[in-house]
Structures are given as C-alpha cells and as structure tokens.
SERO-4910 file (N, C-alpha, C, O; in steps of 0.05 Angstrom, whole numbers):
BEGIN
 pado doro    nc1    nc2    nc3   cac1   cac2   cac3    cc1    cc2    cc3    oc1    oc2    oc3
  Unk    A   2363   2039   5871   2388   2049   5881   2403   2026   5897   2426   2019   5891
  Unk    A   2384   2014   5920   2400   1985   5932   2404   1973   5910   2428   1969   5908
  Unk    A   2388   1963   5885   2396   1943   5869   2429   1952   5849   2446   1935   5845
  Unk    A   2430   1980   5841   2456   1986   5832   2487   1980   5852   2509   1972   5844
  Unk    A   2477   1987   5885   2504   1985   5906   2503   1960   5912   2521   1952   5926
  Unk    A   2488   1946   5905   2495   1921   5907   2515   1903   5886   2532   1887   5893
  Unk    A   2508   1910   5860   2519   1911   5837   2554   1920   5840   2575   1907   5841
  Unk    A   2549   1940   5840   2574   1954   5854   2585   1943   5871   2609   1943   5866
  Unk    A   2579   1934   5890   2589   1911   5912   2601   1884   5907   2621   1875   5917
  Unk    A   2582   1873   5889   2592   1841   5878   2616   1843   5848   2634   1829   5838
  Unk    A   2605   1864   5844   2631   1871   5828   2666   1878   5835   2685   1868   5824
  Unk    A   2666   1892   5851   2686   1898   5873   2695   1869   5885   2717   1858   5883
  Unk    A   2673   1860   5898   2683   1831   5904   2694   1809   5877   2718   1803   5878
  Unk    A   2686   1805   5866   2688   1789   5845   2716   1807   5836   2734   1794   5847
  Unk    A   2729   1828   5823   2754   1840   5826   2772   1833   5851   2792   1819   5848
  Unk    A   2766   1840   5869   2783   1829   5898   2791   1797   5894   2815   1792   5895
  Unk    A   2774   1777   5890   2767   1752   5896   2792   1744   5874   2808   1728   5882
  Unk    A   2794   1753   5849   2806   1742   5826   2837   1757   5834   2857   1743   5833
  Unk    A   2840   1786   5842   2867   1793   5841   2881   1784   5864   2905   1782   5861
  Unk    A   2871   1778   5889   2889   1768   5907   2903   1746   5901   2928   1750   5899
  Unk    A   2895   1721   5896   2912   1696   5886   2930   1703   5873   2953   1697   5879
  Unk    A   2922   1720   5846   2949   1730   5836   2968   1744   5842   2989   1743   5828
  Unk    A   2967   1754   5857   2993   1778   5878   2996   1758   5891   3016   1748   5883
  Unk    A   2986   1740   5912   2995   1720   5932   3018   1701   5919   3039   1697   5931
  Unk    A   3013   1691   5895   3020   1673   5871   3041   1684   5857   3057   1670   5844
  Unk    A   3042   1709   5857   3070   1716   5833   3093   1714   5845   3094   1715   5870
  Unk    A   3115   1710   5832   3137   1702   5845   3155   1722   5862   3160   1741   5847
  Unk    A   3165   1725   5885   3188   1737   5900   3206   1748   5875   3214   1735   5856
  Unk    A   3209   1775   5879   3241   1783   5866   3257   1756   5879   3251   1742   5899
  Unk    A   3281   1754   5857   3300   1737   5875   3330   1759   5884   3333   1782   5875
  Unk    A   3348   1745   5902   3358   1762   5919   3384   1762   5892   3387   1744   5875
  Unk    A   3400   1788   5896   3427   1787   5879   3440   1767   5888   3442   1763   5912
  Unk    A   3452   1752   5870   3471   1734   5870   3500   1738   5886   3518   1752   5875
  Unk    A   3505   1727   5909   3523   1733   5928   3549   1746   5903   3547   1742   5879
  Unk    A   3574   1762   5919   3585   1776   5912   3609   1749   5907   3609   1731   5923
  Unk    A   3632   1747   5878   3652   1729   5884   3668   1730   5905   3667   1753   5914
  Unk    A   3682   1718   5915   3703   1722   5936   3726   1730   5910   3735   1716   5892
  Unk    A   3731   1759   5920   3756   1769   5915   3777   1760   5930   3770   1754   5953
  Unk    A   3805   1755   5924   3821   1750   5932   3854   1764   5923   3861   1756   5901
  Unk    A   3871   1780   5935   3893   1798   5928   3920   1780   5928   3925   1766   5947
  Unk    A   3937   1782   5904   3964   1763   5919   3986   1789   5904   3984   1804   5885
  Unk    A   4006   1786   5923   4024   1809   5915   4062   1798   5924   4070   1786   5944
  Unk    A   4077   1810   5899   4096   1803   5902   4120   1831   5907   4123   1838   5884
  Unk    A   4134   1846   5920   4147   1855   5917   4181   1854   5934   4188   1835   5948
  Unk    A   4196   1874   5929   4222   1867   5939   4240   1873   5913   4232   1879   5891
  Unk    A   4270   1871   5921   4288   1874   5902   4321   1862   5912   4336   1865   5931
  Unk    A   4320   1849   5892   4349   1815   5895   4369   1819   5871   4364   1824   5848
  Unk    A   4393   1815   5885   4412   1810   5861   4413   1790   5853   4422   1775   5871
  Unk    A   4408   1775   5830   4416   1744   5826   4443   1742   5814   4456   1760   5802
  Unk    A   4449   1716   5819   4471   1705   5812   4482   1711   5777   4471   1699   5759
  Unk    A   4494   1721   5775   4509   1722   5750   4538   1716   5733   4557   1732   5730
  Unk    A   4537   1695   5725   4563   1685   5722   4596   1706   5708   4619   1699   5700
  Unk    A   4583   1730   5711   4600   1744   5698   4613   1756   5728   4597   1761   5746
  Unk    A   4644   1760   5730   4639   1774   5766   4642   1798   5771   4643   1808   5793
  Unk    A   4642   1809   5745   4646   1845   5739   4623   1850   5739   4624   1873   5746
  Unk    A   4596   1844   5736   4572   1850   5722   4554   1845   5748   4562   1833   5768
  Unk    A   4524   1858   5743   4510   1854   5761   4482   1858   5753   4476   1877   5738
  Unk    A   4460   1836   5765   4436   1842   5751   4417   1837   5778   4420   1823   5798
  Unk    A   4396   1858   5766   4386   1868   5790   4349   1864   5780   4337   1872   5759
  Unk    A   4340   1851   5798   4305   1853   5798   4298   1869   5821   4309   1869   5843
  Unk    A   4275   1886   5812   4259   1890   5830   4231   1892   5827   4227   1889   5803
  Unk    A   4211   1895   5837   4177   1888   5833   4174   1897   5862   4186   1895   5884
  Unk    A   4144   1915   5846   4125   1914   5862   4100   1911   5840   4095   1927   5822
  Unk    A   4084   1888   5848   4060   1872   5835   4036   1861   5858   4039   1849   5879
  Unk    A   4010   1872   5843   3995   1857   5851   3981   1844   5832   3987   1847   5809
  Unk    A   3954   1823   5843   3934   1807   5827   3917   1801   5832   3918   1781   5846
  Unk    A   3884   1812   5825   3859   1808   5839   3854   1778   5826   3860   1772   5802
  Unk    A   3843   1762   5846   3831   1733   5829   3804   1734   5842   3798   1746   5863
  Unk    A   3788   1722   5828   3761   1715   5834   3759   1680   5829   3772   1663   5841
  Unk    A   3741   1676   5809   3739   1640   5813   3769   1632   5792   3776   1647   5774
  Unk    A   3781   1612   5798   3794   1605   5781   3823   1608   5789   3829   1613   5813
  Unk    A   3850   1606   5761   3873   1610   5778   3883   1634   5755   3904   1646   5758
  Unk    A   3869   1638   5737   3875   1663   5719   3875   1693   5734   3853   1700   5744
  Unk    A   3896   1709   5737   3881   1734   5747   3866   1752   5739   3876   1759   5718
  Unk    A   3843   1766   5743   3820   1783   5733   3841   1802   5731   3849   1805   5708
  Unk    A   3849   1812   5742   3870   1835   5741   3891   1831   5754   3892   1819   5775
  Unk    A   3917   1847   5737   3942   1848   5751   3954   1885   5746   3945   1904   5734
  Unk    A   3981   1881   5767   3982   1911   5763   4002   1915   5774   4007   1897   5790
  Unk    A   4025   1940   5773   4045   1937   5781   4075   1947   5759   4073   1958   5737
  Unk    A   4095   1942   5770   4119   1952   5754   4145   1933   5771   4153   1927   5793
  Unk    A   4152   1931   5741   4183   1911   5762   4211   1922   5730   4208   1923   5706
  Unk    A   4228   1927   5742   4249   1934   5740   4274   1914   5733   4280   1899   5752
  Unk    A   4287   1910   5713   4310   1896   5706   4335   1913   5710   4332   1936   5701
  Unk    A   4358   1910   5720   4377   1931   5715   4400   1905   5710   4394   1882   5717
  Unk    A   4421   1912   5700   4445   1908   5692   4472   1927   5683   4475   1940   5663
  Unk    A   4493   1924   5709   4512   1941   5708   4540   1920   5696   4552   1900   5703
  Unk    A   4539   1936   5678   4567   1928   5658   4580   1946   5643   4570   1964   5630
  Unk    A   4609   1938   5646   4632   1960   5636   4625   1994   5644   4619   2015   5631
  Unk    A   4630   1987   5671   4624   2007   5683   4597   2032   5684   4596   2053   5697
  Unk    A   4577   2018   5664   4549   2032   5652   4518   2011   5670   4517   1987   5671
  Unk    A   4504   2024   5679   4476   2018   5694   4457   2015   5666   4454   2033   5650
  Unk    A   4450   1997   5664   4430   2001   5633   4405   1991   5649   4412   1976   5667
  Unk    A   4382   1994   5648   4354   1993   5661   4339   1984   5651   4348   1982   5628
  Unk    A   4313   1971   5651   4278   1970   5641   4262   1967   5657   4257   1953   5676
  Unk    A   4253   1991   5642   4224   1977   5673   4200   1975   5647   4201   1984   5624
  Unk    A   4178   1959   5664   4167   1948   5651   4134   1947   5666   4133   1944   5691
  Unk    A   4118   1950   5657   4087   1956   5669   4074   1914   5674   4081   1894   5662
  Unk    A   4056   1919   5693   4062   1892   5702   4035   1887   5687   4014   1900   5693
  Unk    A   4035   1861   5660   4006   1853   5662   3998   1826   5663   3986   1817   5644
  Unk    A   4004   1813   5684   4006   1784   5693   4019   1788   5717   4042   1796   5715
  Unk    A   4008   1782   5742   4025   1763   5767   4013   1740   5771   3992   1748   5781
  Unk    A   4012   1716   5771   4003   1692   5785   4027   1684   5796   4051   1688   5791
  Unk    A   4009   1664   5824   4021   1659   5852   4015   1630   5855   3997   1624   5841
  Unk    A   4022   1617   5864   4018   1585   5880   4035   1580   5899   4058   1576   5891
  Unk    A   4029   1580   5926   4047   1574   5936   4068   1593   5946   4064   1617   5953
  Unk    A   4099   1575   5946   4123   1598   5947   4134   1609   5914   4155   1621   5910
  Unk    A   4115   1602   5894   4126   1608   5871   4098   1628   5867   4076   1629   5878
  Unk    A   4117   1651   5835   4112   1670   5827   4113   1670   5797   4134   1660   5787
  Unk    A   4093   1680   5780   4107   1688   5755   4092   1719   5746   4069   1726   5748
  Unk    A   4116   1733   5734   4106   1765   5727   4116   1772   5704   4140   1779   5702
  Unk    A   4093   1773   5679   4101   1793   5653   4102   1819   5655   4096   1826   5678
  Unk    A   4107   1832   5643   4105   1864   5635   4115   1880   5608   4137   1874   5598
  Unk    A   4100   1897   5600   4109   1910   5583   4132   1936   5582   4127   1958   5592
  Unk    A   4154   1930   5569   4180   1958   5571   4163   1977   5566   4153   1979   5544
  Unk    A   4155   2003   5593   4160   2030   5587   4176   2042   5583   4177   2061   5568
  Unk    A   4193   2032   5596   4218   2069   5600   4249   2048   5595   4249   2023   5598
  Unk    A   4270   2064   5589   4299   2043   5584   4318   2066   5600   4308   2087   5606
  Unk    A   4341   2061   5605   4356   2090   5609   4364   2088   5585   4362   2070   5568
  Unk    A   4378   2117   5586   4393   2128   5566   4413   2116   5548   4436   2117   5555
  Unk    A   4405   2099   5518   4429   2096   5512   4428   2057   5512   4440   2044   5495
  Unk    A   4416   2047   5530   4403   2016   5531   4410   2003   5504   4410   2016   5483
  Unk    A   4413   1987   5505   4416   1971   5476   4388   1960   5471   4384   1957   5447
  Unk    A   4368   1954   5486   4346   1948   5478   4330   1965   5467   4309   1959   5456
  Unk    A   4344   1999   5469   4332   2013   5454   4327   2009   5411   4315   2023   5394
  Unk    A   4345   1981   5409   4355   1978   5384   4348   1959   5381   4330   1958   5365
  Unk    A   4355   1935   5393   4345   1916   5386   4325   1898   5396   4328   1873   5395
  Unk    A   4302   1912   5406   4280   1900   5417   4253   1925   5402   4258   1948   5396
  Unk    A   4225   1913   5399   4209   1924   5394   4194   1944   5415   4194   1935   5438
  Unk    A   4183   1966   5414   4174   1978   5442   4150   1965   5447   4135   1954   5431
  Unk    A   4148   1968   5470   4125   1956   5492   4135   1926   5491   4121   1909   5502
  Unk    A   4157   1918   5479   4162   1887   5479   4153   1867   5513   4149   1880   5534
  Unk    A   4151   1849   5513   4135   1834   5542   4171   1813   5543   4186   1800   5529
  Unk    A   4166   1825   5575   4188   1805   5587   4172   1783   5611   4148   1785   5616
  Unk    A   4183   1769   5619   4172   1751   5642   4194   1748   5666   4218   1748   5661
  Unk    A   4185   1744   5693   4207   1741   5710   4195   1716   5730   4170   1717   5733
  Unk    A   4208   1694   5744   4190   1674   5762   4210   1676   5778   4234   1679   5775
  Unk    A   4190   1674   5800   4208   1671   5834   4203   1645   5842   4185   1632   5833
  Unk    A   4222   1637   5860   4210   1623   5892   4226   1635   5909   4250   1639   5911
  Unk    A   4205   1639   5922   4210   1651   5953   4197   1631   5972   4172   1630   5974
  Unk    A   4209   1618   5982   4212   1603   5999   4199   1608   6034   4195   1630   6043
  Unk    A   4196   1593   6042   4194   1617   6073   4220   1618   6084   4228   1641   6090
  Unk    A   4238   1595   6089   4265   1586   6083   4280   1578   6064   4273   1566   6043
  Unk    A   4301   1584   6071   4320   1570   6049   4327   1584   6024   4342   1601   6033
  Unk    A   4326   1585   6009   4347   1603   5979   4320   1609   5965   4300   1593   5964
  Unk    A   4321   1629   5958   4303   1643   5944   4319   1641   5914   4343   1638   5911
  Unk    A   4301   1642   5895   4317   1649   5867   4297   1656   5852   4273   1659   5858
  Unk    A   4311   1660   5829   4298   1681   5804   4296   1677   5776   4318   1680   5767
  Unk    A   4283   1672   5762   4286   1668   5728   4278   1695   5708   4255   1705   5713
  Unk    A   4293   1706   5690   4290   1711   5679   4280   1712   5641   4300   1707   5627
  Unk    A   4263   1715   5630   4257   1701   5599   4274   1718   5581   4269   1707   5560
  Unk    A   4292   1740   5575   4304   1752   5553   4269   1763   5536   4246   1753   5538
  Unk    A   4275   1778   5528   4253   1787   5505   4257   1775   5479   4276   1759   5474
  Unk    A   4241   1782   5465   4241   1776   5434   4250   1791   5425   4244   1814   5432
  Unk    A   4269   1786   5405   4289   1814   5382   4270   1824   5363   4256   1807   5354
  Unk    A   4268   1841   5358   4257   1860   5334   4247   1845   5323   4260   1824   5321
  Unk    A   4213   1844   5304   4200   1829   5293   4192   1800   5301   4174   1791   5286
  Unk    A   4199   1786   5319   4193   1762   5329   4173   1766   5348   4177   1784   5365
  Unk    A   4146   1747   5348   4131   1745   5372   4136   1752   5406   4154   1745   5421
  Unk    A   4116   1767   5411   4114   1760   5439   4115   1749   5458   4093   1739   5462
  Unk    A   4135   1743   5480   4128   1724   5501   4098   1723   5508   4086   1742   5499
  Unk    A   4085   1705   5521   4057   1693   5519   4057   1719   5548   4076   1732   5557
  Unk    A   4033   1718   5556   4028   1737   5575   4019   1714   5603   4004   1694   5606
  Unk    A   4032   1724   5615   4036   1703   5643   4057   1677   5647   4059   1661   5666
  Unk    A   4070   1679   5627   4101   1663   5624   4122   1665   5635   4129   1687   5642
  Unk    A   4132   1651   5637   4163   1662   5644   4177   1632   5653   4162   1615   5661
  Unk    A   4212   1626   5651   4230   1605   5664   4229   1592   5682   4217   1604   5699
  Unk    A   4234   1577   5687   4240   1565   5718   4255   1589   5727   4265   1606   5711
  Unk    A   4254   1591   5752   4261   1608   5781   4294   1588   5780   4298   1575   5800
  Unk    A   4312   1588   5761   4338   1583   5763   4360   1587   5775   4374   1569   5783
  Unk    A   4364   1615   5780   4381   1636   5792   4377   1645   5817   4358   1658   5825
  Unk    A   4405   1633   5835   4398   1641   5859   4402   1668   5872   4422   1680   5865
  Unk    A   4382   1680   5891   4387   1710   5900   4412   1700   5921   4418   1681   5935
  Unk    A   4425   1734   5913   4459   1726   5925   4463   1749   5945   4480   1749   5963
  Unk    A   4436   1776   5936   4428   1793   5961   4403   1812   5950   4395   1818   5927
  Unk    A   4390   1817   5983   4359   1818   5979   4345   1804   5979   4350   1780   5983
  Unk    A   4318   1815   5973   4301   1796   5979   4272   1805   5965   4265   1828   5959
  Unk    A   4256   1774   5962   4227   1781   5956   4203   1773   5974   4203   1749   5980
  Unk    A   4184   1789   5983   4160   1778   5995   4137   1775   5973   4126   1789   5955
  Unk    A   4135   1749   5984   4111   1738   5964   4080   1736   5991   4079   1732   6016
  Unk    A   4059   1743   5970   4039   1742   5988   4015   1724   5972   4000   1739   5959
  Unk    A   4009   1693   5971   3995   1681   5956   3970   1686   5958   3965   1705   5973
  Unk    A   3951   1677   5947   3920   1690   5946   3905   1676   5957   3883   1685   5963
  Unk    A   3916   1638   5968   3906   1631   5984   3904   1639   6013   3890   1627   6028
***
C-alpha cells in the first residue's frame, strides 16, 4: 500500500514539475490596441454671396459635420446644406445631404447629394436625381469670408468627384460661417 502512495505521489509530482513551466512560460493575453483618436470638425452658418446679377440673390447655408481618425480623409461625414436662388421674383431651392466635409485650417470643402428642390426648380429637368454638388469656404478668423460654388452635372454626364469643389471665389456680402477644424 506505501509502495502504490508513493507511486501516486511521484506521479503527481512529475505532472506538477512538467506543467508549471508551461503556464509560467505561455504568453500574457496582449492588451487591446489603444482606441484611434477621434477627432470632429464642423461647419455651419448661412451667407449671401456676391452675385453679379443685382436683382438676384444666392444664398448658402450648412450645417455639416466630419469624424476623422488617422489621416486627412473623413471616416464619416454628415449633414445638409442648402443652395437657394431668388430670381424674377421666384425662390428656387436645393438641399442636398452632406457626404464629404473636409477642413484645414480657415478653409472648407462640402459635397452633397440633391434631396428635395422646391416646387417647379429647373433642376427638376435638367439635372439627374441625387446629382452631387460641392461648395468651399474660407472663413477666416478675420477679414472676408467667401464662398465657391461647383454647378452640377446636366443630365447624363458624370459626377462631381466626392469631396470637391472651387476655389472659395465669392465674397460673403451678409452672414456668416463658423468653421470648426479638427485640429
């Protein structure tokens, strides 16, 4: 009987002896990989720009944001900005769903896709639906703010590129935009 618990004993040991090193020895989980730094940049406000016609009047407005993580592409954008133009006595409209804002700085650029037109719009005719417009700011901290607009593409012709848009040409003549960069 001593000769079997002993058996039993050096066996146990000899198990113990072999599995500790290995649990001591196997590797640590490793920790999750820190979180990216999110970062928010947002543009909104609403400006008349300059229009060389002096009966007429064209009108922006936006509210946009843009999540960035590494890089200067945005992971997401989001938002709605508004074109209006009042001529021969008629308000004609677009608004447009925002899918691009990028920021640097005091400059801005914002695509979007036409949802909605008012009543009657001529782009109801001669533009494709969901067509992509582009709009670029500088907003300055001082000094003249201005505005660019890209025109859309007529019926059957490509898309403006998504995140495009003019030089910031046109100066605001009333109103205003706050820009908020992501740095």
């Amino acid at each position: 009987m001593l000769n079997k618990t002993l058996r039993a004993s050096a066996l146990l040991t000899l198990v113990i002896a072999v599995a500790v090193p290995v649990a001591v020895a196997a590797p640590v989980p490793s920790s999750p990989p820190a979180p990216e730094p999110v970062t928010i940049s947002s543009l909104w406000g609403d400006g008349r720009m300059h229009y060389p016609v002096a009966d007429e009047e064209v009108r922006v407005s936006v509210d946009a944001r843009s999540m960035y993580g590494v890089g200067s592409v945005p992971q997401r954008s989001w938002g709605t900005f508004r074109i209006s133009h009042a001529q021969d006595g008629k308000l004609y409209w677009g608004e447009f769903k925002v899918d691009c804002l990028t920021t640097g700085g005091p400059t801005a650029t914002v695509t979007g896709r036409l949802v909605r037109t008012s009543p009657g719009h001529p782009w109801l005719t001669t533009l494709d639906p969901h067509t992509r417009m582009g709009v670029s700011f500088f907003v300055p901290d001082g000094g003249e703010a201005r505005i660019g607009l890209s025109g859309a593409t007529k019926k059957g012709e490509p898309l403006l590129t998504r995140c495009m848009a003019p030089a910031a040409d046109a100066k605001i003549v009333g109103g205003g935009f706050v820009l908020r960069d992501r740095d």
